[in-house]
C-alpha positions as CSV (number, residue, x, y, z in Angstrom):
1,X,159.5,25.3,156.7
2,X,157.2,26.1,159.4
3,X,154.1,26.1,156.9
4,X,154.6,21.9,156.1
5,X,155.0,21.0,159.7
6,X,151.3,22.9,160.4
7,X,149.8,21.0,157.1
8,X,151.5,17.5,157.6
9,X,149.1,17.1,160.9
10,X,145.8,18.0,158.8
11,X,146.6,15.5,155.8
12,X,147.7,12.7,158.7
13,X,144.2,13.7,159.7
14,X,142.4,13.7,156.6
15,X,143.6,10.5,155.5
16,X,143.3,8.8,158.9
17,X,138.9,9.9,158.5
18,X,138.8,9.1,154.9
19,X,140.4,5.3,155.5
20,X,137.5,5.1,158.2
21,X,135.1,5.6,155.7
22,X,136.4,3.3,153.6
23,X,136.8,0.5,155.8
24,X,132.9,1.1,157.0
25,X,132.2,1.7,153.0
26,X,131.3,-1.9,152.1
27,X,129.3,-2.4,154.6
28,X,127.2,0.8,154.0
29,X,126.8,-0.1,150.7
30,X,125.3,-3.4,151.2
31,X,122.6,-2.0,153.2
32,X,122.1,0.7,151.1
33,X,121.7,-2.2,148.3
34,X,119.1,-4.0,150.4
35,X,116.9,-1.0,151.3
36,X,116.4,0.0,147.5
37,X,115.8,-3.3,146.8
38,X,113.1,-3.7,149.5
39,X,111.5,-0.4,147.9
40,X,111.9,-1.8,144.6
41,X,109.4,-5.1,145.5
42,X,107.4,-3.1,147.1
43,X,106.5,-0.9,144.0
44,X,106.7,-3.9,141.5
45,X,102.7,-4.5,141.7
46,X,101.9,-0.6,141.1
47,X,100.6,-0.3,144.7
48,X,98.0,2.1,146.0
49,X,97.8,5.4,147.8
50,X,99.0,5.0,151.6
51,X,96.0,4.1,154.1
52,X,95.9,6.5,157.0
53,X,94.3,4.0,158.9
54,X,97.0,0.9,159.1
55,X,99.5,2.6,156.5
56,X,99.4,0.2,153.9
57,X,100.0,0.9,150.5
58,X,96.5,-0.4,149.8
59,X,94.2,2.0,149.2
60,X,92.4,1.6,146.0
61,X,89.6,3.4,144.1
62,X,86.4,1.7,144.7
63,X,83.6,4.3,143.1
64,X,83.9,8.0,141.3
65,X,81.1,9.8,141.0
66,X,78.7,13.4,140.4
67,X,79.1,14.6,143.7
68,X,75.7,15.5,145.5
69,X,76.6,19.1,146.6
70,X,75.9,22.2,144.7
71,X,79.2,22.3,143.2
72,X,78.5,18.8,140.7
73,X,76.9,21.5,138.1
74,X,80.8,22.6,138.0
75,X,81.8,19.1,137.9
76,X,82.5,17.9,141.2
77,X,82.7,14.5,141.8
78,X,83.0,11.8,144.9
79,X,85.8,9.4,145.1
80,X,85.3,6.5,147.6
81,X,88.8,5.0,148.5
82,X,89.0,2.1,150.3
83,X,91.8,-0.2,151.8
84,X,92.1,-3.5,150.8
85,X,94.5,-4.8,154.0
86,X,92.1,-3.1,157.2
87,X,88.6,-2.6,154.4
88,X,88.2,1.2,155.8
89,X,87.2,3.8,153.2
90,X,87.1,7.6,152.9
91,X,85.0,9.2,150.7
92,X,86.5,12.6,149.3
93,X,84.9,15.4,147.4
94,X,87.4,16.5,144.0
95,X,86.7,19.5,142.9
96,X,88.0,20.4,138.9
97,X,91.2,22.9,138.2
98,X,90.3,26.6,138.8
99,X,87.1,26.2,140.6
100,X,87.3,29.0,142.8
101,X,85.7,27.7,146.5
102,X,84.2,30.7,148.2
């Protein structure tokens, strides 16, 4: 006896929190809905890499090529990204798999 009068409180509880949730539930959903389909429009044209400049995705591949430094004999090559929202560009150095660098 003394056992259902201690778990009757914890269910009233229980089902009090999870008729909360489901009241807020529709609403939660919808948003939810309207995030993924943001993200969804936003990759539909196969964007770029993120600019650290303005934080676009915009940043496209402009050039590859032989880098200039003593590691192109190993295949090193220059990459010139730029962004096609703020037009700043980075140029990075990408070395092959298992090059060791020292």
């Amino acid at each position: 006896m003394g056992d259902a009068k201690v778990e009757l409180p914890i269910m009233e509880y229980f089902d009090r929190h999870i008729w909360e949730q489901l009241k807020i539930a529709p609403e939660r959903i919808a948003a939810l809905e309207k995030r993924v389909a943001d993200l969804e429009s936003k990759l539909a044209r196969c964007p770029g890499e993120v600019c650290p400049y303005c934080g676009a995705l915009a940043m496209r591949l402009e050039t590859s090529e032989r880098s200039r430094s003593l590691y192109s004999k190993f295949g090193a090559r220059e990459e010139t990204w730029r962004c096609t929202e703020c037009r700043r560009g980075t140029v990075q150095t990408v070395y092959p798999k298992g090059m060791p660098l020292s």
